[in-house]
Each structure stands twice: as C-alpha cells, then as structure tokens.
C-alpha positions as a Markdown table, in Angstrom:
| # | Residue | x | y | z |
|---|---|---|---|---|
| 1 | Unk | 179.0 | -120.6 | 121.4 |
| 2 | Unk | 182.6 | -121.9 | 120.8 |
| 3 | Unk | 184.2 | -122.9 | 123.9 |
| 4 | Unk | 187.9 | -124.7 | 123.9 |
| 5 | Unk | 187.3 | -126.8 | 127.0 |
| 6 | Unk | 188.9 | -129.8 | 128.7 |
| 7 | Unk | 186.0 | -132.3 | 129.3 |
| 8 | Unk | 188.1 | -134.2 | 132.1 |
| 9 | Unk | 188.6 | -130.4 | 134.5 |
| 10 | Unk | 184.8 | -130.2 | 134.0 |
| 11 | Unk | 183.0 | -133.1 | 133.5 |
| 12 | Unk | 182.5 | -136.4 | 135.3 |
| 13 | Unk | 184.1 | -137.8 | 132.5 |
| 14 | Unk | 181.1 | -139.5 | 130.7 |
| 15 | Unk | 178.6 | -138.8 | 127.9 |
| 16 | Unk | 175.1 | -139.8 | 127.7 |
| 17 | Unk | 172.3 | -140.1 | 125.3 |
| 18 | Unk | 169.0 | -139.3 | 125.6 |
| 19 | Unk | 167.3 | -142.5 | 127.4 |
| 20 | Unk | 170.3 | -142.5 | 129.8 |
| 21 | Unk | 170.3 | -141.6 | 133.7 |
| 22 | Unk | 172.5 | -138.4 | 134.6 |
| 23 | Unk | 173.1 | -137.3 | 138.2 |
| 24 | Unk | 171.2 | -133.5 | 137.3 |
| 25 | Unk | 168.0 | -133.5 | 138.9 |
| 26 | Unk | 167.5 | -130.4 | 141.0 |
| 27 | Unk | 164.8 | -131.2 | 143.0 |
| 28 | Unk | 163.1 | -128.3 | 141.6 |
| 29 | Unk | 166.2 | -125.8 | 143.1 |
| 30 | Unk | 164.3 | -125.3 | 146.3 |
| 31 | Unk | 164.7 | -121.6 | 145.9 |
| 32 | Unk | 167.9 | -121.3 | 144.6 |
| 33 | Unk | 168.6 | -119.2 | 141.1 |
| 34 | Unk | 172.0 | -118.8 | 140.7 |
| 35 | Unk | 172.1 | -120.0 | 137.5 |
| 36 | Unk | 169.8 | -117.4 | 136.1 |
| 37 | Unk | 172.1 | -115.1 | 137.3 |
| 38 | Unk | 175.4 | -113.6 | 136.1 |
| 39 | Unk | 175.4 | -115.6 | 133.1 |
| 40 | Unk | 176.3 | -112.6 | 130.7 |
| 41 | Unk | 175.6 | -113.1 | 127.2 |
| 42 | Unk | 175.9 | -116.7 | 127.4 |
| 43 | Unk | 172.5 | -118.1 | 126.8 |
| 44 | Unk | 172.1 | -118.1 | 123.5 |
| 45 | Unk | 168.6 | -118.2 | 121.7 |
| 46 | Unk | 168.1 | -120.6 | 118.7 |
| 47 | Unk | 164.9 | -119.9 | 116.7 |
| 48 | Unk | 162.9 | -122.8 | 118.5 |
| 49 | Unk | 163.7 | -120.7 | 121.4 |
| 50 | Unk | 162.4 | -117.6 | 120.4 |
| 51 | Unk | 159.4 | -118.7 | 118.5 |
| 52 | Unk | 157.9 | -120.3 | 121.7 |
| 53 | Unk | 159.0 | -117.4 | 124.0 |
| 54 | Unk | 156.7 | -115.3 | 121.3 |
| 55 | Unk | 154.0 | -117.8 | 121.0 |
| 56 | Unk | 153.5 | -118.6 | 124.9 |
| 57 | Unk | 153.8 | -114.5 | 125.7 |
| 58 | Unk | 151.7 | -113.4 | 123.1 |
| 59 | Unk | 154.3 | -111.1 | 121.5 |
| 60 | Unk | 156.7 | -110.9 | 118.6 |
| 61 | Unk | 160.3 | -111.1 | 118.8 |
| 62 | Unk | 160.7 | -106.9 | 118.6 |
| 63 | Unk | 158.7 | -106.8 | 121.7 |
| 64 | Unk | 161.0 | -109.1 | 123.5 |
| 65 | Unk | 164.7 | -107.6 | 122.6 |
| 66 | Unk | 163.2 | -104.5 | 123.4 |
| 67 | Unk | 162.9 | -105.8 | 127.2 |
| 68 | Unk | 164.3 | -109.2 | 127.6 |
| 69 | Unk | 166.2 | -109.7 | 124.7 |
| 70 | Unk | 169.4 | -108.2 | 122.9 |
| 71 | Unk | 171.7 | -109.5 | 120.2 |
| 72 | Unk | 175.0 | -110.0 | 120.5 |
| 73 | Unk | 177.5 | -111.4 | 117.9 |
| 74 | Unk | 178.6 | -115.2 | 118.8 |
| 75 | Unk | 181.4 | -116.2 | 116.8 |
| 76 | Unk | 181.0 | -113.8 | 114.0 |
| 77 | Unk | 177.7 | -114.0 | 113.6 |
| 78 | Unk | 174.6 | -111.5 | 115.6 |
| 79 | Unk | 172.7 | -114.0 | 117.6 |
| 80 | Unk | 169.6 | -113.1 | 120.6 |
| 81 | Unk | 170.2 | -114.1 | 123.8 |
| 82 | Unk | 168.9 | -113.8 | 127.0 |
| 83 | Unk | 169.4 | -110.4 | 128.7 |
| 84 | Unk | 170.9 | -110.1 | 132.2 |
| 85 | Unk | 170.0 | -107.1 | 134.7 |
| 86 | Unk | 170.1 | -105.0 | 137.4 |
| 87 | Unk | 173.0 | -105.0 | 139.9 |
| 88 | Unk | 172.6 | -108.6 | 140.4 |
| 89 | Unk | 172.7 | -109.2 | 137.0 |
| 90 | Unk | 169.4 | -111.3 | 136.9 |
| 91 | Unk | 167.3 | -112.8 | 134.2 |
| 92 | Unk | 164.6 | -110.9 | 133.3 |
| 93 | Unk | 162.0 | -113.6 | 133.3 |
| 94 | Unk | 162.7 | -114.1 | 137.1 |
| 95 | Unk | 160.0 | -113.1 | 139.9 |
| 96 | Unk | 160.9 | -111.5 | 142.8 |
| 97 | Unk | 161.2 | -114.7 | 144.5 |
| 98 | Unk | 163.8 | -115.8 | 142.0 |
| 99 | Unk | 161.1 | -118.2 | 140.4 |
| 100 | Unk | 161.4 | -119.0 | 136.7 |
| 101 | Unk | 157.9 | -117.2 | 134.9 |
| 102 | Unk | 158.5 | -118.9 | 131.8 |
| 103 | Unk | 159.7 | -122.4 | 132.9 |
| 104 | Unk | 157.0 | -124.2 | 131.2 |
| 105 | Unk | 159.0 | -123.0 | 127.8 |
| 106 | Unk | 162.3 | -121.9 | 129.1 |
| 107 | Unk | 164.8 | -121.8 | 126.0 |
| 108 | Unk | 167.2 | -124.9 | 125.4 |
| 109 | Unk | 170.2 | -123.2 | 127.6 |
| 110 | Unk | 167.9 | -123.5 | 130.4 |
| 111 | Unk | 166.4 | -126.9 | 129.8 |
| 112 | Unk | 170.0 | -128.2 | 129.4 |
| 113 | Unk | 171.7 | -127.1 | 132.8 |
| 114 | Unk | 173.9 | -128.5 | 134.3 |
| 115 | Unk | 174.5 | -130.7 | 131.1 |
| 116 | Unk | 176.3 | -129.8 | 128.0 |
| 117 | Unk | 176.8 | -130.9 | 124.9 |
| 118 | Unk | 179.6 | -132.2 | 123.0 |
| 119 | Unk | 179.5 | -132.0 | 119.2 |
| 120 | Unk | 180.5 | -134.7 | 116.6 |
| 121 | Unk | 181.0 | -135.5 | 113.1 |
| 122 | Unk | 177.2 | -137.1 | 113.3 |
| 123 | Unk | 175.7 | -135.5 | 115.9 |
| 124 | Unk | 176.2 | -134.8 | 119.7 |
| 125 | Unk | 176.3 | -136.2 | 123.5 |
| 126 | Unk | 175.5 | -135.0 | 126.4 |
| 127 | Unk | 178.0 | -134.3 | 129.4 |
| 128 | Unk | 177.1 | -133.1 | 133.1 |
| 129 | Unk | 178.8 | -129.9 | 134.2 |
| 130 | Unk | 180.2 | -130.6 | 137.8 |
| 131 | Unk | 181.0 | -127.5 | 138.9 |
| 132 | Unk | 178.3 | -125.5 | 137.5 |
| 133 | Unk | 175.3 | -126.0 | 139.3 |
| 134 | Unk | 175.4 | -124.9 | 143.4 |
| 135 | Unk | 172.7 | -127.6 | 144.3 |
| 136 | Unk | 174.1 | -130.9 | 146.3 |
| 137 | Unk | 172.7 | -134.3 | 146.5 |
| 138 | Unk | 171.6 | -134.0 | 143.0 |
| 139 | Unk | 169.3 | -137.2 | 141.8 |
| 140 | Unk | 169.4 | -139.0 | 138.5 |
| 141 | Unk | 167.1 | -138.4 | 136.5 |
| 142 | Unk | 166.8 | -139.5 | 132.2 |
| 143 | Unk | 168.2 | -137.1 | 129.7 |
| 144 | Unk | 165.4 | -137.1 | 128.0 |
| 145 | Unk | 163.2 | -136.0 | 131.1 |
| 146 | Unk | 165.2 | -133.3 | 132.0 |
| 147 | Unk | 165.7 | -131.5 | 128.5 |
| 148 | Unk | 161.4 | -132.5 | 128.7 |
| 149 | Unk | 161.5 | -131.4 | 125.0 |
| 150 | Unk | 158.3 | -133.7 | 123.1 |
| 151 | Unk | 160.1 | -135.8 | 120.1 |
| 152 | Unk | 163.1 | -135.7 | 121.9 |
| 153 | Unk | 164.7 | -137.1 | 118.1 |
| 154 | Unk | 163.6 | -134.3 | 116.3 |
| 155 | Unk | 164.5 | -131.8 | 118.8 |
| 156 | Unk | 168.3 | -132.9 | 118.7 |
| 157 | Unk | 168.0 | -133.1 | 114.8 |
| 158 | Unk | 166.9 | -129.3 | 114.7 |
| 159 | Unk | 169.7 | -128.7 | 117.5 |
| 160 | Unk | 172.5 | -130.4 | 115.1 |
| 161 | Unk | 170.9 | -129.1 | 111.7 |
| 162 | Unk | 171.3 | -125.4 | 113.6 |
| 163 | Unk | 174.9 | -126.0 | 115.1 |
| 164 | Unk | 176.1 | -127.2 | 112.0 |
| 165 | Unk | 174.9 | -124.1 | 109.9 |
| 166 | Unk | 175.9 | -121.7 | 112.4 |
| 167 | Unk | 179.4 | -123.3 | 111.7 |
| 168 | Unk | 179.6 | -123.7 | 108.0 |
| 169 | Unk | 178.5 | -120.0 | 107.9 |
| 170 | Unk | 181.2 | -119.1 | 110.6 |
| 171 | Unk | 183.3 | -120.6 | 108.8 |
| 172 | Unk | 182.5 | -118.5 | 105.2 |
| 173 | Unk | 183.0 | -115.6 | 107.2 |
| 174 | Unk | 186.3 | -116.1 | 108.6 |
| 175 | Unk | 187.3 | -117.5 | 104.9 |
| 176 | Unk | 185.7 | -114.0 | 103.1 |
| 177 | Unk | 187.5 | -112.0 | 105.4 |
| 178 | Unk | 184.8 | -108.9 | 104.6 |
| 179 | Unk | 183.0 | -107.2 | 107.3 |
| 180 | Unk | 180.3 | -106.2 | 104.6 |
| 181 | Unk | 179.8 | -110.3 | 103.9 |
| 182 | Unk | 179.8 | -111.0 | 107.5 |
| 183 | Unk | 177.1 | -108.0 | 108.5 |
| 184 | Unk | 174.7 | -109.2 | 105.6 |
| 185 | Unk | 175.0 | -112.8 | 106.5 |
| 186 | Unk | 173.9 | -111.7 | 110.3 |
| 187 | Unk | 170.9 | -109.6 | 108.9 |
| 188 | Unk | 170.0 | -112.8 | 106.9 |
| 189 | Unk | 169.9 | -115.3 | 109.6 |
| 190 | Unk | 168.1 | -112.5 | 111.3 |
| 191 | Unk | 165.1 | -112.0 | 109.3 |
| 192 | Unk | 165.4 | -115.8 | 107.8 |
| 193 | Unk | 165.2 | -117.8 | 111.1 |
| 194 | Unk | 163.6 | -114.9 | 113.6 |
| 195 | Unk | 162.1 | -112.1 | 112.9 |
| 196 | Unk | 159.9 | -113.6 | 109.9 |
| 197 | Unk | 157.3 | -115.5 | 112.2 |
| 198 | Unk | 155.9 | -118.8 | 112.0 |
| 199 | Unk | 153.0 | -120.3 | 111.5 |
| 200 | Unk | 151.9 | -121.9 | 114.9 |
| 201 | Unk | 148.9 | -123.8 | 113.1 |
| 202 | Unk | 151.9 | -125.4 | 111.1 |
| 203 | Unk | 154.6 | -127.9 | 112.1 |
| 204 | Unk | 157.7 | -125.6 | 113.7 |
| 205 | Unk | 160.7 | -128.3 | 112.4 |
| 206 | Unk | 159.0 | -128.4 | 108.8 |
| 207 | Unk | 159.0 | -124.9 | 108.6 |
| 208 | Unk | 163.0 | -124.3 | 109.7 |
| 209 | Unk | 163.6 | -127.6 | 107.7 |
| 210 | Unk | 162.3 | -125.3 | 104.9 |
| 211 | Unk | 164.2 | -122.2 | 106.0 |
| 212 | Unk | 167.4 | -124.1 | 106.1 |
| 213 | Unk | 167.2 | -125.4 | 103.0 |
| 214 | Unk | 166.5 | -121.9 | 101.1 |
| 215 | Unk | 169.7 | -120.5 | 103.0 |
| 216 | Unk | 172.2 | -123.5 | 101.5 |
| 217 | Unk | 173.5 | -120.2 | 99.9 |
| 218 | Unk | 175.5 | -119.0 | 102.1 |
C-alpha cells in the first residue's frame, strides 16, 4: 500500500536490518488489541499470507473471504486483506478476550507492527512506528525475532520480489489507462498467486519464484 509519508513525524528516525535491536517488543500486549482493531482495509495479504492462513485452518482461500476475508483494490490493483467487524471494528481472528487465534501464523502486517518498512532501489529497511502502538516501556528485541519468519533472507526476498511486481504492474496500469487492462490484470494476480493452491509438500518460495516468473508478461 502506497503511503507518502515523512519518516522523521513518524519514526525514531533510524532504520534497521534484520540482526539489529529495535525498541518493539510488546511483552506479549498484556491484553491489549488495539491494533487489531479499526485498522480498515489496511492489512494487506500477500500470497505467503494467505497460503498459511489456508494451510494452518484447513480451508481454501474462498472459505476465508467468505468470512474473514474481502478484496479490496490497493493501488489499482484487487488485493485480500484482512476483514474488520462489528461496531468495534475488530479482526475476525480475535477471541472474545481480544487474544490473537491465529498468532502462530499471523500474516506479515501483523508480524511487522510497530515496524515498517522502507523500500529501495535493492531492497528494504525496517523503521519503528512511534506513535502506533499504545504499549509503553517497550523492550528491544532483534528484527529478525520479532518478524519470527524461518529464513529470515528468503522471506525479505519473497517480500521485495512481491513489492516490486505489484509496482511494475501498477505502474502498466496507470500507463494503459484502460479499465478493461487493469480488471484482467487483477483477476490474473488473483487466480495466479491465490486462488490456484500450492502444494504444501513442496517448497512455498520455489513455487511463487515460478509464478512470478510465468507473469513477467504483464
């Protein structure tokens, strides 16, 4: 999601990496959910996301965005994310004591907070949010800890490799001008990175690697 932000009005003015310490550590929010509520449309799925809400729920991807889910269209293109509601406007993978029921594979949104990231020419850096997240006396903690994403390298590589072809697509659309180009690119990405599973006796990056490279197309 494209945000035109000032990183000095809200963030402590540094970027990290993932082996360095970042004042984000929660202490496990002690009750608090506030950030798994009111968020929107904001937390956008990417297909890691969604294959291992599918996987660990037993379910496909219909099932969910008939509940949990819905699609929404980020930056000219129809993405899932997560689905708010009720009057408080909550996640629906929340318990009634505002517990997290799928924390063990919470998408990357989720894994991220309070950090960002910041994009570059190569890749990306992390920044911590400082006005986001309600909790005080927050501990440091390592990047790579908190995201607690195994092969931390290939999960940024598959989180670049997906930012950047979300943009270069973006980008065709807003050059095409054509609402017909821009609703068949959607469907594509769609059925290409979401709906069609994968196989969870295979390697997940191999298989998007794959994906990716049969939709240099667009």
């Amino acid at each position: 999601m494209k945000r035109e932000i000032d990183l000095k009005e809200i963030s402590d003015g540094k970027l990290y990496g993932l082996n360095d310490m970042v004042k984000a550590d929660c202490g496990d929010c002690k009750g608090c959910s506030a950030c798994c509520q009111g968020m929107g449309q904001s937390v956008v799925l990417d297909p890691l996301d969604c294959f291992r809400l599918a996987e660990n729920l037993h379910c496909t991807l219909e099932t969910l965005l008939a509940h949990k889910l819905e699609l929404n269209v980020v930056d000219g293109i129809v993405l899932p994310n997560l689905k708010m509601g009720g009057q408080e406007e909550r996640c629906g993978f929340l318990d009634q004591q505002g517990r997290c029921r799928i924390h063990g594979f919470r998408p990357g949104i989720c894994r991220l907070f309070p950090l960002g990231r910041v994009y570059e020419e190569q890749g990306f850096h992390y920044f911590l949010q400082i006005h986001e997240c309600r909790m005080e006396n927050r501990t440091k903690v390592k990047v790579r800890k908190w995201i607690d994403m195994p092969d931390g390298k290939r999960y940024e590589k598959f989180i670049f490799d997906w930012h950047c072809f979300l943009k270069r697509l973006e980008k065709r659309i807003e050059e095409r001008e054509d609402q017909t180009f821009a609703r068949d690119a959607s469907m594509y990405v769609l059925k290409q990175f979401f709906l069609t599973p994968y196989d969870a006796d295979q390697d997940f990056y191999d298989q998007f690697g794959k994906r990716l490279e049969a939709s240099s197309f667009l």
